[in-house]
N, C-alpha and C positions, 0 to 999 in steps of 0.2 A: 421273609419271602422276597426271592427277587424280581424288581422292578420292570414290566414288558419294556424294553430298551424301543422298540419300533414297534407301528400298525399302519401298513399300507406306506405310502410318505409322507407319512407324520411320527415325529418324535415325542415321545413322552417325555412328559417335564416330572409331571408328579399324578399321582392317583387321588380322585377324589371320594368316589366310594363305589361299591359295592351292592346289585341288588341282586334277585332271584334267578335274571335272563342276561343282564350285562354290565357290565364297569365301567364306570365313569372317568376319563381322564383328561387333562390339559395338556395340551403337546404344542408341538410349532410344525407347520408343513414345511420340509428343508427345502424346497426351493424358493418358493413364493414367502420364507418367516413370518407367515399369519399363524395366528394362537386360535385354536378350537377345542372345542369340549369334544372328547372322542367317545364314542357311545361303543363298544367293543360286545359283542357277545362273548359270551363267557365260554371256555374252551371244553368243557362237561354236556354243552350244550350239541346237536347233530345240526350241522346247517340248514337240510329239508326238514327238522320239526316243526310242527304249528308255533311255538315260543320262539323257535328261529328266524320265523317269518315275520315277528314282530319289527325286527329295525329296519328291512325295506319296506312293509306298509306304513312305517315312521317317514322314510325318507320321501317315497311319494306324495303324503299327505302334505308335508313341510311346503313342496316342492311345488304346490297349488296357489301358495299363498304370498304375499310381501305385503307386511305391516308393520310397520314399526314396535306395536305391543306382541310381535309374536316373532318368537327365535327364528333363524334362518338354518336352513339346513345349504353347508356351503360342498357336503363333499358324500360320497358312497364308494363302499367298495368295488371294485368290477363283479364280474359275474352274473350267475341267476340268482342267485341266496347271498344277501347281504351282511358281510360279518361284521363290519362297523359302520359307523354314519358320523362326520363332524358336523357338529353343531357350533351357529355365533357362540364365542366365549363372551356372553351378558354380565358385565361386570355390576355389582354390587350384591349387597345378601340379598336371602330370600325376605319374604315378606312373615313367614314364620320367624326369623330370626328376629327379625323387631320388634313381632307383636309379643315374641319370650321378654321382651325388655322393656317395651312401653305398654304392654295390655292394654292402653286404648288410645285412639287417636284422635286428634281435634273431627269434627266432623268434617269440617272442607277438605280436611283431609285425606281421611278414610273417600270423601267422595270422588275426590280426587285421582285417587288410585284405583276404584274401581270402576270408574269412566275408563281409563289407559284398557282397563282387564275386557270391559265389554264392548270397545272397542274393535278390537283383537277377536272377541267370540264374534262379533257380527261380519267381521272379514271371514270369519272361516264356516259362517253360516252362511252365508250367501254363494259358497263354492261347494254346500255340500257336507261341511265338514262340524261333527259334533264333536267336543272334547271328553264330555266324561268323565272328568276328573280334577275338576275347577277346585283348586285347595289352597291354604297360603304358602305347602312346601313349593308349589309349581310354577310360583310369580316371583319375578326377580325383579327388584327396585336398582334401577339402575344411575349413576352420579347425572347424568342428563336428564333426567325427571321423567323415564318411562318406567311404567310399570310392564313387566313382561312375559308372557304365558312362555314359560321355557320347555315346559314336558308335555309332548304329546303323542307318550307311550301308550293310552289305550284312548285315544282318539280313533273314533268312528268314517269310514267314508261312506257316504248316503246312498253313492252313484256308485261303491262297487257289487261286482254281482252278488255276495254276500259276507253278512257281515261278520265281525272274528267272533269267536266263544265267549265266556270269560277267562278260558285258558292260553286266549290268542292276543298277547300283547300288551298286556298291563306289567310295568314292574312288580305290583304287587295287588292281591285283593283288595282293592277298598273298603272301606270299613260303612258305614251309616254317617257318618261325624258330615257331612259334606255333599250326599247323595241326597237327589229326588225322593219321594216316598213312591214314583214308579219304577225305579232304577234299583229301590228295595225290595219290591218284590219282583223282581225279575224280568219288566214290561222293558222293550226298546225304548233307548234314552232320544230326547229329542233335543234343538237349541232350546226346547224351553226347559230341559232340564239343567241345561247350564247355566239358565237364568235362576236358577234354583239356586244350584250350588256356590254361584257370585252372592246372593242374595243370604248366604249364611257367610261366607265371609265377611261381606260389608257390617254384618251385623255382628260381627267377634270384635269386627279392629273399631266399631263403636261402642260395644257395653263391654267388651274385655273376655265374653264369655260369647260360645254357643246358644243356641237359641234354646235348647233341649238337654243340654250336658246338667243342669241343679237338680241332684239328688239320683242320676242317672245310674245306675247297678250296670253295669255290662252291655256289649253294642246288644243284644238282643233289647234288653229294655229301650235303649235309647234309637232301636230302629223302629221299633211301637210307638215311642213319643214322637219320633217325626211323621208316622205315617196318620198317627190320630190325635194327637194333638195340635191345638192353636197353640206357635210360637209367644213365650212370654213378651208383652207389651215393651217395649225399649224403654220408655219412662218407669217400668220396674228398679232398673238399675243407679237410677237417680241420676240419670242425665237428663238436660233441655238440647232439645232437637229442634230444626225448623220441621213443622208439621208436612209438608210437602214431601221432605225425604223419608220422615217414618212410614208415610203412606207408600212411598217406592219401594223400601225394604220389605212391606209387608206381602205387598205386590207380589212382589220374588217368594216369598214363601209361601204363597198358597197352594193348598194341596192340590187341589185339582190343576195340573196343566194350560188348561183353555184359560183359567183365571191370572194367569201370568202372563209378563210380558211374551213377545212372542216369540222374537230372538235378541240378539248382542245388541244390535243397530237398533231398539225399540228402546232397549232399556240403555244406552248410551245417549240416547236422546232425552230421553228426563232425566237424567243425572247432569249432560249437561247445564238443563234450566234449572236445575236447582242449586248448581254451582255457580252460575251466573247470580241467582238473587242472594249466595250468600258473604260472595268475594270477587274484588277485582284481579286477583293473583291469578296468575297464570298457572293451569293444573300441573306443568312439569314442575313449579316452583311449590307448589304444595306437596309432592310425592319426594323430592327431595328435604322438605322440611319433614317429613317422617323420617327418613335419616339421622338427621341431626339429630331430634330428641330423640332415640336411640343411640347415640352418640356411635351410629357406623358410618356418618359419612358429613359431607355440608352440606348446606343449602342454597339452589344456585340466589347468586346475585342478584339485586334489585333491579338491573337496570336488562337480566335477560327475564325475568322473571313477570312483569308486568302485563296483564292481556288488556286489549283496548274493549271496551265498552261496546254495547250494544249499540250502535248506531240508531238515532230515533229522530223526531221530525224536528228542524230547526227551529229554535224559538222567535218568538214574533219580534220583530224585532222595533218595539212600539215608539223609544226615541227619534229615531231616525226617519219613522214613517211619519209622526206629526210632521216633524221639521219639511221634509217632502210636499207635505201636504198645506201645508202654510206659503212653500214655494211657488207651488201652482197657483193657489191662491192669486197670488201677485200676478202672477205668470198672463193671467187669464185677462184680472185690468188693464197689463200693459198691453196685449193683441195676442188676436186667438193664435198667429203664425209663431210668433215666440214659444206658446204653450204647445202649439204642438209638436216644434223641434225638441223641446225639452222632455215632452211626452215617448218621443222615440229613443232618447238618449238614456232616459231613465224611466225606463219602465218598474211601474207598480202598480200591481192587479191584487185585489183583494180576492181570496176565493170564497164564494159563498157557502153559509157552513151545512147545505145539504151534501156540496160538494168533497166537505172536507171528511165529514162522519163517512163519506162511501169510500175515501182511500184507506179506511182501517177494515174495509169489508174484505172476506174473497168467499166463496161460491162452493156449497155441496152438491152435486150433481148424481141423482139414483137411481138405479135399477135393480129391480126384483123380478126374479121368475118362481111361481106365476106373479104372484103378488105380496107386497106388505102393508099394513098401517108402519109408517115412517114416525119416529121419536128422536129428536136432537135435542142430547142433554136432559131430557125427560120430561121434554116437552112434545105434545102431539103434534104434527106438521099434516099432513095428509096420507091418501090413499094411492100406490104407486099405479097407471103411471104419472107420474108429475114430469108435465112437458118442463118448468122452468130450474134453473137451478136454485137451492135454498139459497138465501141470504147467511153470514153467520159472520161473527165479528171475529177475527185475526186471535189464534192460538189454537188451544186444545179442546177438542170435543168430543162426544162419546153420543154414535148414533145407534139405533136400537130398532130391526124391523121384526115387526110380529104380524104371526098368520096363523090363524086360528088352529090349523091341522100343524104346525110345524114348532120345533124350539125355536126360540129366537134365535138372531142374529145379531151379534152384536159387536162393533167394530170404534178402534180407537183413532182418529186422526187428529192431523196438526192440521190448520189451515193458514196459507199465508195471503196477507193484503195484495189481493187484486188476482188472485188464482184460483181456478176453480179442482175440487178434485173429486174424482169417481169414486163411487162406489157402487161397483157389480157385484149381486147376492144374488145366490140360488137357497130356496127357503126346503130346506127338507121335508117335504111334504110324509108324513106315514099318513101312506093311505090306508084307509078302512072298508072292508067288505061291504057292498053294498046290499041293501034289504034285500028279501025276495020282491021281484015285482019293481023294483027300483025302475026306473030311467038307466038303459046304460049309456047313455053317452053322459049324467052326469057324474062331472070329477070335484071333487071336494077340494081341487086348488084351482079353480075356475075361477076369473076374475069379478068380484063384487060388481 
């Protein structure tokens, strides 16, 4: 077959593959000599078909974003119907290609790389944008330690008028392997189904296997095991985990929606903390140590590799304060003027320790319409409304309002020392037909 010599002002180097809407290739732009991945439709293909239409709702979506975990879209054809799109050429293999070779990864590692990936979902969730198709063919580990969402052919936009088919924009049907159990059966995909689909990766490049593939017959059976079945336990596998991240992963696989994180940015945030309590390395130096032991690439160096510490309060520093305090001492025999030049010169204040227990505080501040009993952490607080903010010690909480006519509400925050943060809730009240003879003015969400 002969080689397409040109596309637009890009030269082809060499083809990389082939799928159902367009082909893949590496070229050089002959003026500018920058290297891109050229996305071409396929010439069988009619420019106005819905499948046509797939690489400029590619290149628009792209064209939303700039993150480092997520490919860049540097170029588009002219016109109204978009025949190709360049893409950054994201150097290193896929993230399939390594787990073909190491089936499993140290955990910081695996955690590693899927911080870079939800990263990436949470920039493209906050503009709107769902991917859909979160798998290890679509993340590209690259020699600078980013993990990289490169395909975002049947990525969703929230905000356009409406949204494609499944026949408008996927390279190819996805299979169950990697899908939502609402994405199974046919229900609009949300970011928290991306949290899903992260959340069976993390979980392959940990036990080496799918969460639902052991003893699986065919994607029908194996779309039933994801839709009703609980994910086997990760200590099946005979790994030790820190218990913090099992509980993350599981997180992501819950069936129901609401029960997972909520978008990228939620679930990059506890990936964070848990890579923080499990190593001091830097995560681009752990996603290139997956390289290495796949033996596709190195591992950056130690000395770009190192992440600093969590900054925490300085220790007392109790030598130096006796000897101070021994000084004054003296200070004070010899005349109180001396002690109090030296008093300005060196100051040291002891802080008293009611004082010091309230800078590890910061503050929940609530509101309910009409009303809740308030629970933080699962503990009872009061009856809203509550004029003062809660007290709550510095981290993660999990507050919970209930009202008699409504579901609960239930919400995950971080709280940092010395910050207060809202929480605004409206309690879905189902209202219920009132007796005959009733009161009509009473309403069953009327405040206690």
């Amino acid at each position: 077959m002969v080689l397409q010599a040109q596309i637009g002002p890009y030269r082809v180097r060499e083809k990389l593959s082939e799928g159902a809407i367009a082909t893949l290739y590496r070229a050089e732009h002959e003026r500018l000599g920058r290297v891109a991945i050229v996305k071409a439709l396929k010439g069988t293909l009619a420019e106005g078909s819905p499948l046509g239409s797939a690489l400029g709702r590619e290149a628009r979506i792209l064209a939303k974003m700039g993150h480092a975990s997520v490919v860049r879209c540097l170029d588009v054809s002219p016109g109204s119907g978009a025949t190709w799109v360049a893409l950054e050429d994201v150097p290193g293999p896929r993230l399939a290609a390594v787990l073909a070779r190491t089936k499993r990864l140290p955990h910081e590692v695996a955690t590693a790389i899927a911080l870079g990936v939800a990263s990436g979902l949470g920039h493209a969730h906050t503009r709107g944008i769902v991917h859909r198709d979160v798998r290890p063919e679509g993340i590209t580990l690259a020699p600078d330690g980013r993990s990289v969402l490169v395909d975002f052919g049947a990525a969703m936009d929230l905000s356009a008028p409406a949204a494609p088919s499944p026949f408008d924009g996927s390279e190819r049907l996805s299979g169950p392997e990697y899908a939502a159990p609402e994405q199974i059966v046919g229900e609009p995909a949300s970011p928290r189904s991306d949290v899903f689909s992260l959340g069976v990766v993390l979980y392959e490049m940990l036990a080496g296997a799918r969460p639902w593939d052991e003893g699986a017959e065919g994607r029908d059976e194996l779309a039933r095991r994801v839709r009703s079945q609980e994910p086997k336990p990760l200590d099946r596998h005979g790994i030790v985990l820190p218990r913090g991240l099992s509980r993350i992963v599981m997180r992501c696989l819950a069936k129901r929606p609401e029960d997972r994180f909520e978008d990228g940015d939620a679930l990059a945030e506890a990936l964070a903390e848990a890579l923080d309590e499990a190593t001091r390395d830097a995560s681009r130096k752990l996603v290139t140590r997956a390289l290495a032991l796949s033996f596709l690439g190195e591992e950056i160096g130690e000395e770009k590799g190192r992440r600093q510490p969590k900054k925490g309060p300085p220790p007392l520093p109790l030598g130096p304060l006796v000897q101070r305090l021994v000084g004054l001492f003296g200070l004070v025999v010899v005349g109180a003027v001396v002690v109090e030049g030296f008093v300005r010169e060196e100051d040291v204040t002891a802080e008293p320790a009611s004082e010091a227990d309230a800078s590890e505080r910061g503050y929940v501040k609530v509101l309910a319409r009409p009303w809740a009993e308030v629970l933080v952490d699962g503990r009872y607080v009061d009856v809203t409304p509550i004029g003062r903010p809660i007290p709550v010690v510095s981290g993660r909480h999990y507050v919970t309002f209930k009202h008699p006519n409504a579901p609960d509400e239930k919400r995950e925050i971080r709280v940092i020392a010395g910050q207060t943060v809202l929480l605004d809730v409206t309690m879905r009240i189902e209202r219920r037909a009132a007796p005959v003879g009733a009161d009509a003015g009473t309403d069953a969400g009327n405040s206690p």
